[in-house]
C-alpha distance (Angstrom), angle and dihedral (degrees) to the residues before:
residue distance angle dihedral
X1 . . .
X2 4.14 . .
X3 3.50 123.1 .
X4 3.88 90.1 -119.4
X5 3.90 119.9 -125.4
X6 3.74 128.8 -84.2
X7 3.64 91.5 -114.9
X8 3.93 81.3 65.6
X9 3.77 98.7 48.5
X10 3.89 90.0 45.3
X11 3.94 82.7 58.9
X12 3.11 95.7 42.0
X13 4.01 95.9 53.9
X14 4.50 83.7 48.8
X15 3.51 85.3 57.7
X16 3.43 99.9 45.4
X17 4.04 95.5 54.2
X18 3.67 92.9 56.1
X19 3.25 103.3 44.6
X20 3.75 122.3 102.3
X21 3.97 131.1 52.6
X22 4.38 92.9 -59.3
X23 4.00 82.8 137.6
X24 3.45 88.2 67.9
X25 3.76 97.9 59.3
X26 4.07 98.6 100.1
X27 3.91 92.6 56.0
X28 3.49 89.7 60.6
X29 4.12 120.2 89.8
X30 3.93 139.3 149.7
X31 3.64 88.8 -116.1
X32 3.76 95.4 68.2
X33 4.04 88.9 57.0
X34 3.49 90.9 55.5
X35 3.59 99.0 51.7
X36 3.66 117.5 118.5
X37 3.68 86.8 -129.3
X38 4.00 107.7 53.3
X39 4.01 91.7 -176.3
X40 3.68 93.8 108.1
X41 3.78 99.9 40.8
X42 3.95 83.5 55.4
X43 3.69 95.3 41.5
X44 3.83 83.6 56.0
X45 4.05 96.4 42.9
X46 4.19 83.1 56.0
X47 4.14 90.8 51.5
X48 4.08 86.4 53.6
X49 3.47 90.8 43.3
X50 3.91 92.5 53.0
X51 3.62 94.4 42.1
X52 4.15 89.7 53.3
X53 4.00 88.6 52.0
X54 3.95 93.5 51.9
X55 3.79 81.5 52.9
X56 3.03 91.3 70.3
X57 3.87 95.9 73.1
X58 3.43 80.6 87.4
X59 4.07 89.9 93.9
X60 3.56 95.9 54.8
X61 3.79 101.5 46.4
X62 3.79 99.4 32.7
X63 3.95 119.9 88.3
X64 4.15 93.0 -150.6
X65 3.60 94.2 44.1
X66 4.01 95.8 36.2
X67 3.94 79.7 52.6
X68 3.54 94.8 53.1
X69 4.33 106.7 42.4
X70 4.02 78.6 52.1
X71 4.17 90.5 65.6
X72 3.69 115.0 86.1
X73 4.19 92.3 -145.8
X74 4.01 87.4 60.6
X75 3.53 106.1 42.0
X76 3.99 78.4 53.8
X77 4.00 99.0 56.5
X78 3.76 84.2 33.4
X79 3.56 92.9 65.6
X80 3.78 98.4 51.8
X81 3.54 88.9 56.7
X82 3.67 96.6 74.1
X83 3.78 123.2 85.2
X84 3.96 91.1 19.3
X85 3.79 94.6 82.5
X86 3.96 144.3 29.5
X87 3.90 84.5 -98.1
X88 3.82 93.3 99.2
X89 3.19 126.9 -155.9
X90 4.16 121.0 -95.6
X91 4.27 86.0 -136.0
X92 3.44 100.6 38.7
X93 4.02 97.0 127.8
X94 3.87 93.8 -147.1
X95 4.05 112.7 87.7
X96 3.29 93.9 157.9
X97 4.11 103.9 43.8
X98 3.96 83.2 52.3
X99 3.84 92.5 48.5
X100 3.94 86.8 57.5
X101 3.19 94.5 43.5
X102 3.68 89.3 64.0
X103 3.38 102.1 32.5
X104 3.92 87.4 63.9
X105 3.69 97.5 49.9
X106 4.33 84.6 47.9
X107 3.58 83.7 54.6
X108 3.58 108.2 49.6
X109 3.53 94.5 36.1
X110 4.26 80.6 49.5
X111 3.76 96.4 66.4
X112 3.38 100.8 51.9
X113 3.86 101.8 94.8
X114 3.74 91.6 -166.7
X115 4.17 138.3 90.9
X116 3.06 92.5 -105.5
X117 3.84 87.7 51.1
X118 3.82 94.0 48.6
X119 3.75 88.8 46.2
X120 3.65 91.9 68.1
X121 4.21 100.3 39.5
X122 3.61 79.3 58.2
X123 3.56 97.6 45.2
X124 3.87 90.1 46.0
X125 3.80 89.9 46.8
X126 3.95 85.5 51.4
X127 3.68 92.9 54.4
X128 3.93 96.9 49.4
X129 3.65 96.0 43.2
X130 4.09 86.6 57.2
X131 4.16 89.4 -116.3
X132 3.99 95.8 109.6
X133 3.78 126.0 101.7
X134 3.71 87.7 -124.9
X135 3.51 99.8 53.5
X136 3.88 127.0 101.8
X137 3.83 88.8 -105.6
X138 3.68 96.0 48.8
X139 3.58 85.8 55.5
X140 3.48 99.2 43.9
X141 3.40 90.4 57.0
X142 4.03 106.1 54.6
X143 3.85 83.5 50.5
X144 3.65 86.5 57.6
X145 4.02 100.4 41.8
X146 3.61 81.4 41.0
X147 4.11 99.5 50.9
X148 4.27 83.7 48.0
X149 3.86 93.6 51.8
X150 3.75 89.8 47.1
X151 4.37 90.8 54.0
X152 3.59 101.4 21.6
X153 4.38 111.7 24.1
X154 3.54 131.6 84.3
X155 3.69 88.4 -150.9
X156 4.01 105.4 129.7
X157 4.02 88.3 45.7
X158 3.99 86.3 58.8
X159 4.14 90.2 36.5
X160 3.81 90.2 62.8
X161 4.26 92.8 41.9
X162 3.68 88.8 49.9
X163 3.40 93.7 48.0
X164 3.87 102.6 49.8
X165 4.00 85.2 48.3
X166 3.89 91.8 45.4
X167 3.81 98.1 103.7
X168 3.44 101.3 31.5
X169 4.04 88.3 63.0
X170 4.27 89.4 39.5
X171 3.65 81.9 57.2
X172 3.79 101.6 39.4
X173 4.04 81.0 53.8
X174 3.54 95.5 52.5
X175 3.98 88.7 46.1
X176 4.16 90.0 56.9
X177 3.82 93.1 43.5
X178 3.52 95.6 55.4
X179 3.82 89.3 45.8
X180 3.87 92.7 56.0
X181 4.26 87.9 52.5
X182 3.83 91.7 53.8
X183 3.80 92.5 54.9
X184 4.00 88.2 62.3
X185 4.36 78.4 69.6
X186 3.30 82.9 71.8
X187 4.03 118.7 72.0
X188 3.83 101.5 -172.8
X189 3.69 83.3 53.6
X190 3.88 99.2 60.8
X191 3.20 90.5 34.1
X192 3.56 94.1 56.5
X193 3.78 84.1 45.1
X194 3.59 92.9 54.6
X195 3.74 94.3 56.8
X196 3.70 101.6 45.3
X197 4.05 82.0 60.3
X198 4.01 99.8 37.0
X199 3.98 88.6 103.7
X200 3.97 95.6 16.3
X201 3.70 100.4 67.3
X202 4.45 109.2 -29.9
X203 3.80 84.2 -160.7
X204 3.80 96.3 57.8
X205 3.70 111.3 111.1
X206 3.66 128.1 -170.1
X207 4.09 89.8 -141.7
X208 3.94 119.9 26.2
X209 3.60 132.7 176.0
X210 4.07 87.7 -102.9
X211 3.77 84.7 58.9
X212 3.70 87.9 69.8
X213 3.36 102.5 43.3
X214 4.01 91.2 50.3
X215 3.15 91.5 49.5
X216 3.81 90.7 48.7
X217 3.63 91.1 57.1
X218 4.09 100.7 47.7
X219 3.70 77.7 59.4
X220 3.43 96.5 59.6
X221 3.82 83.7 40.9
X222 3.70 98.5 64.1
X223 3.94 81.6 69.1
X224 3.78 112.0 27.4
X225 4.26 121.3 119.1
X226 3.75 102.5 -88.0
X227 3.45 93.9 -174.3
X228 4.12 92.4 91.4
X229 3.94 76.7 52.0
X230 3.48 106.4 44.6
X231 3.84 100.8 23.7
X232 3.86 91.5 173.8
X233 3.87 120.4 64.7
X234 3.96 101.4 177.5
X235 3.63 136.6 25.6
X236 3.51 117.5 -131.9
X237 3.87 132.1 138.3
X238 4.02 93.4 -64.9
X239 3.62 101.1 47.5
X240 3.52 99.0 98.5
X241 4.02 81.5 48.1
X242 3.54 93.0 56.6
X243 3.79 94.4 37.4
X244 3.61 85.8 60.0
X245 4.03 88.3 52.4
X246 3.60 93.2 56.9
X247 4.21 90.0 50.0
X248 4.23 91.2 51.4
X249 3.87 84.0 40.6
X250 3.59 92.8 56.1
X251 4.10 95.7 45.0
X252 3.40 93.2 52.5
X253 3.52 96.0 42.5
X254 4.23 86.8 64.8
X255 3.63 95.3 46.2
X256 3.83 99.6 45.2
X257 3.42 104.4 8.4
X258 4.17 86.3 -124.3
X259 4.04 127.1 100.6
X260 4.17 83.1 -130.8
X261 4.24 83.3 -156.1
X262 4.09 86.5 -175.5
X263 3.79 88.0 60.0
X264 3.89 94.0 51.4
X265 3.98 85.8 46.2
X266 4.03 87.9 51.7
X267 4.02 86.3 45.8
X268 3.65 92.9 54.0
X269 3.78 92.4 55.4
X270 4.47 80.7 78.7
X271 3.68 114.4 108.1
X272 3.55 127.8 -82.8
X273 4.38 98.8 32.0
X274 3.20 88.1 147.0
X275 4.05 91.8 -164.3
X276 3.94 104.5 15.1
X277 3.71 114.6 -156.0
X278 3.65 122.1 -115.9
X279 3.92 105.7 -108.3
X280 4.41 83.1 -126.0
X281 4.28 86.3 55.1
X282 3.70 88.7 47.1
X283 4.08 93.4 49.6
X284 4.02 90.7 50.7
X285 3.76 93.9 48.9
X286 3.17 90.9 48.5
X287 3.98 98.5 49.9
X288 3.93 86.0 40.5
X289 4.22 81.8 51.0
X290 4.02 79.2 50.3
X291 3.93 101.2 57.5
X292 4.11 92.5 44.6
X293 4.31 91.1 44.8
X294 3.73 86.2 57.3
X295 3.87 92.5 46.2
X296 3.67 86.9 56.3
X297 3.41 92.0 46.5
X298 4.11 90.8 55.3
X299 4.47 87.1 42.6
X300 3.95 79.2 55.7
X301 3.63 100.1 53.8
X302 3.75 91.4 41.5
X303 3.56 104.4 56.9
X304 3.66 94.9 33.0
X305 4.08 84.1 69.4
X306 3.27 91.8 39.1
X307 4.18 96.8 57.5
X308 3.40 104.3 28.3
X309 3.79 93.3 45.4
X310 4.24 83.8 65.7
X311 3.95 92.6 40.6
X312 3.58 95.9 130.6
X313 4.18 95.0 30.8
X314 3.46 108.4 99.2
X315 3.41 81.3 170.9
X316 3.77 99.2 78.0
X317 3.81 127.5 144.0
X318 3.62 108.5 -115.5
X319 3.69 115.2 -166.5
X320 3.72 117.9 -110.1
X321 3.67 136.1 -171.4
């Protein structure tokens, strides 16, 4: 076999975010789930259901995907992917067990009459329609985008560049922000600003309460983990190898909320890893991946208090030099 061309995995990625039963999107509502009789919300749960199996044409007349089924090491991760998620499986022999199981989530996630309620019908709509991260699709996908980066990008080249320049531009940021706030010490010059956007835009204003709060944040940017950012620190001959570890670390991370290192061992069985990772080099970065994700996770729940606790002060101390 031929690693096909990028022409084909750019194809192949179009196909892959259309497929599914998105048209169907506008016949779905909460109302239907609470109806006494649930006959048409089921009837409609079947159509979707149908409509994600034809998708899956996609492997017989696609070259990427066609390429793919016909390696051993995918069919093998492939196969643990069904049953673990709302993806469904095209074979699985029970329609109807599957259309209950949806159905119920539809209508407990129906009558709750809150955000936090409509967040998850939509996020359960999402994942039968094939449009959620943690779908089969979504997955699909970032193993796809991530295959054509490997073969075809110049991504961990730019990666490294970006991140030797990172603070220098954080900083350079900071600089310009700060120079924008001292002009409002000057009253002929916001005044001058306010007339050059009297008929422009009259709700234009030179310093908002957003300007606080982004400048707040490229604060706590100058020192946040990069690593989650940056997850490459040299280039050598397996950086594109280890680039491509981060990607498949990443999509399974959203589907099962685990790194699943064996799997991206299996996946780098596929032709043309040029430098395949031992499975023991892919379960340390991914535990080193671990210890900087939770970081982030701490930076997030920091500066979130600390902005949105000043939302409406556009008084805020901002930290000079």
């Amino acid at each position: 076999m031929t690693v096909p061309s990028e022409d084909a995995f750019k194809l192949a990625m179009e196909r892959i975010e259309t497929s599914g039963a998105n048209y169907l999107r506008p016949a779905f509502n909460r109302e239907m789930f609470l109806h006494e009789n649930p006959k048409t919300a089921k009837q409609l749960i079947e159509l979707a259901l149908h409509a994600r199996r034809k998708s899956f044409a996609l492997f017989n007349d696609d070259e990427v995907l066609s390429w793919l089924i016909e390696q051993e090491p995918f069919r093998r991760v492939e196969q643990k992917f069904w049953g673990t998620t709302d993806a469904g499986d095209p074979d699985e022999r029970s329609d109807e067990r599957r259309v209950e199981r949806h159905y119920e989530n539809f209508h407990n996630a129906a009558q709750l009459d809150t955000a936090r309620g409509r967040r998850r019908f939509d996020d359960r709509l999402d994942m039968l329609l094939g449009g959620h991260v943690r779908s089969y699709s979504g997955w699909l996908l970032r193993l796809v985008s991530a295959i054509r980066e490997y073969h075809y990008g110049n991504s961990a080249t730019r990666m490294i560049a970006n991140r030797r320049q990172y603070l220098s531009k954080i900083r350079s940021a900071i600089v310009g922000m700060k120079a924008v706030l001292d002009l409002t010490s000057d009253p002929s010059i916001t005044n001058r600003f306010s007339t050059l956007t009297a008929y422009a835009d009259e709700g234009l204003q030179l310093i908002d309460a957003d300007f606080y709060k982004r400048l707040q944040v490229l604060q706590a940017m100058e020192s946040t983990d990069i690593e989650t950012m940056y997850p490459l620190e040299r280039l050598d001959k397996t950086a594109k190898e280890r680039l491509f570890v981060f990607r498949m670390m990443r999509a399974n991370h959203l589907v099962w909320h685990k790194y699943r290192p064996s799997d991206i061992y299996v996946l780098m069985e596929l032709e043309g890893f040029e430098y395949p990772q031992s499975e023991r080099n892919i379960q340390r970065l991914c535990a080193e991946f671990d210890v900087h994700w939770r970081r982030l996770n701490e930076e997030i729940t920091a500066v979130s208090v600390a902005t949105f606790n000043s939302v409406n002060d556009k008084t805020t101390t901002v930290t000079t030099e």
